[in-house]
C-alpha positions in Angstrom: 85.2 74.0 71.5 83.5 74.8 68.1 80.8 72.5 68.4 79.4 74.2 72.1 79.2 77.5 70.2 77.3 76.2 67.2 73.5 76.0 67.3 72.7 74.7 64.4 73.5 70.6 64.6 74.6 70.7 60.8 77.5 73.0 61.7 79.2 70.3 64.4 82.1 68.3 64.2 81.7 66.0 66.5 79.2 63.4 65.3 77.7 61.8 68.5 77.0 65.7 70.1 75.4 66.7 66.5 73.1 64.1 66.8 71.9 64.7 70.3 71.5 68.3 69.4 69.4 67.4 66.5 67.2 65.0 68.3 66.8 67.6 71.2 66.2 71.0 69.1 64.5 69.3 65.9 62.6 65.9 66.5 59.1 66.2 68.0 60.2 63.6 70.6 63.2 65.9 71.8 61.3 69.0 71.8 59.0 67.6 74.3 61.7 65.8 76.1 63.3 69.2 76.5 60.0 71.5 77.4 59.2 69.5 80.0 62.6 69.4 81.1 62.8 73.4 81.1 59.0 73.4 83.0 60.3 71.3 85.7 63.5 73.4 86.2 61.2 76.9 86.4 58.8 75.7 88.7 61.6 74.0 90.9 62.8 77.7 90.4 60.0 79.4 91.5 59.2 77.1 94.1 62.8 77.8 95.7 62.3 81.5 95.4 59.0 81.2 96.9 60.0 79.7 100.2 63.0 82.0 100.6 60.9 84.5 100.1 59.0 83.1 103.5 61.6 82.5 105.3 63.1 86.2 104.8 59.3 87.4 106.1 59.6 84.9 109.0 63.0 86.1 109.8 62.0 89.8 110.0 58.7 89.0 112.2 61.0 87.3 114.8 63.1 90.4 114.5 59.9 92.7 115.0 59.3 90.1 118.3 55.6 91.1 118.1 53.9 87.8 117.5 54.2 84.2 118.5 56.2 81.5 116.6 52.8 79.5 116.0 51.3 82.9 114.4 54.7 83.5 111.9 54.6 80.3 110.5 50.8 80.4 110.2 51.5 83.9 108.3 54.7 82.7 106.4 53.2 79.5 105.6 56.3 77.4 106.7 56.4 74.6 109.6 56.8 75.7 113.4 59.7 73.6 113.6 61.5 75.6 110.6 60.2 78.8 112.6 61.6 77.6 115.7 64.8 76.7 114.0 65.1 80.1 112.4 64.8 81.9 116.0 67.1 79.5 116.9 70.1 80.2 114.6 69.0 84.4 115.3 70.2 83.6 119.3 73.4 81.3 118.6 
Protein backbone atom coordinates (compact mmCIF):
# COMPACT_ATOMS: atom_id res chain seq x y z
CA UNK A 1 0.00 0.00 0.00
CA UNK A 2 3.02 2.39 0.39
CA UNK A 3 4.00 2.47 -3.00
CA UNK A 4 0.16 3.90 -4.38
CA UNK A 5 0.77 6.77 -1.92
CA UNK A 6 4.24 7.70 -3.02
CA UNK A 7 4.64 10.03 -5.94
CA UNK A 8 7.99 10.26 -6.33
CA UNK A 9 9.20 6.70 -8.17
CA UNK A 10 12.46 6.79 -6.02
CA UNK A 11 10.40 6.30 -2.88
CA UNK A 12 8.75 2.71 -4.10
CA UNK A 13 9.31 -0.57 -3.08
CA UNK A 14 8.08 -2.51 -5.52
CA UNK A 15 10.46 -2.41 -8.50
CA UNK A 16 8.33 -3.21 -11.65
CA UNK A 17 5.56 -0.23 -10.40
CA UNK A 18 8.61 2.27 -9.74
CA UNK A 19 9.65 1.85 -13.04
CA UNK A 20 6.36 2.42 -14.79
CA UNK A 21 5.93 5.44 -12.66
CA UNK A 22 9.24 6.74 -13.74
CA UNK A 23 8.70 6.16 -17.32
CA UNK A 24 5.19 7.72 -17.17
CA UNK A 25 5.86 11.00 -14.85
CA UNK A 26 9.69 11.51 -15.94
CA UNK A 27 10.69 10.16 -19.57
CA UNK A 28 9.60 12.50 -22.53
CA UNK A 29 8.06 9.32 -24.13
CA UNK A 30 5.72 8.76 -21.03
CA UNK A 31 4.77 12.25 -20.53
CA UNK A 32 3.35 12.33 -23.91
CA UNK A 33 2.03 8.90 -23.62
CA UNK A 34 0.17 10.17 -20.60
CA UNK A 35 -1.12 13.77 -21.99
CA UNK A 36 -2.67 12.36 -24.63
CA UNK A 37 -4.03 9.90 -22.55
CA UNK A 38 -5.64 12.61 -20.10
CA UNK A 39 -6.85 14.76 -23.54
CA UNK A 40 -8.68 11.80 -24.72
CA UNK A 41 -10.37 11.18 -21.36
CA UNK A 42 -11.53 15.14 -21.01
CA UNK A 43 -12.92 15.40 -24.26
CA UNK A 44 -14.62 11.97 -23.97
CA UNK A 45 -15.71 13.86 -20.83
CA UNK A 46 -16.98 16.78 -22.19
CA UNK A 47 -18.43 15.11 -24.98
CA UNK A 48 -20.61 12.89 -22.50
CA UNK A 49 -21.69 15.97 -20.61
CA UNK A 50 -22.47 17.62 -23.74
CA UNK A 51 -25.07 15.21 -25.03
CA UNK A 52 -26.68 14.81 -21.66
CA UNK A 53 -26.93 18.15 -21.53
CA UNK A 54 -29.29 17.68 -24.91
CA UNK A 55 -31.08 15.24 -24.01
CA UNK A 56 -32.20 16.98 -20.57
CA UNK A 57 -33.29 20.12 -23.08
CA UNK A 58 -35.10 17.54 -25.32
CA UNK A 59 -36.69 15.94 -22.37
CA UNK A 60 -38.10 19.25 -21.05
CA UNK A 61 -39.41 20.51 -24.68
CA UNK A 62 -41.49 17.16 -24.86
CA UNK A 63 -42.68 18.13 -21.43
CA UNK A 64 -43.55 21.74 -22.61
CA UNK A 65 -45.52 19.63 -25.73
CA UNK A 66 -45.25 22.82 -27.73
CA UNK A 67 -43.16 21.75 -30.73
CA UNK A 68 -42.86 18.75 -32.92
CA UNK A 69 -40.34 15.85 -32.45
CA UNK A 70 -38.59 16.82 -35.87
CA UNK A 71 -38.17 20.60 -34.41
CA UNK A 72 -36.61 19.20 -30.71
CA UNK A 73 -34.09 17.27 -32.19
CA UNK A 74 -33.33 19.94 -34.80
CA UNK A 75 -32.94 22.39 -31.60
CA UNK A 76 -31.25 19.77 -29.32
CA UNK A 77 -29.06 18.57 -32.03
CA UNK A 78 -29.69 14.83 -31.34
CA UNK A 79 -31.32 12.15 -33.85
CA UNK A 80 -35.31 11.90 -34.24
CA UNK A 81 -35.11 8.47 -33.43
CA UNK A 82 -33.30 9.22 -29.90
CA UNK A 83 -36.18 12.09 -29.70
CA UNK A 84 -38.81 9.60 -30.41
CA UNK A 85 -37.29 7.17 -28.02
CA UNK A 86 -37.16 9.76 -25.29
CA UNK A 87 -41.11 10.53 -25.66
CA UNK A 88 -41.36 7.10 -25.67
CA UNK A 89 -39.81 6.10 -22.30
CA UNK A 90 -41.92 9.66 -20.88
CA UNK A 91 -45.46 7.50 -21.87
CA UNK A 92 -44.40 3.89 -20.60
Amino acid sequence: MHDFSCTNAADMYYGTLADRVHFFKESKEGILIMCKVMEDMRKESLQEGVKEGAINTAKRMLTDGILTLEKIAEYAGLPLDEVKKLKAERTA
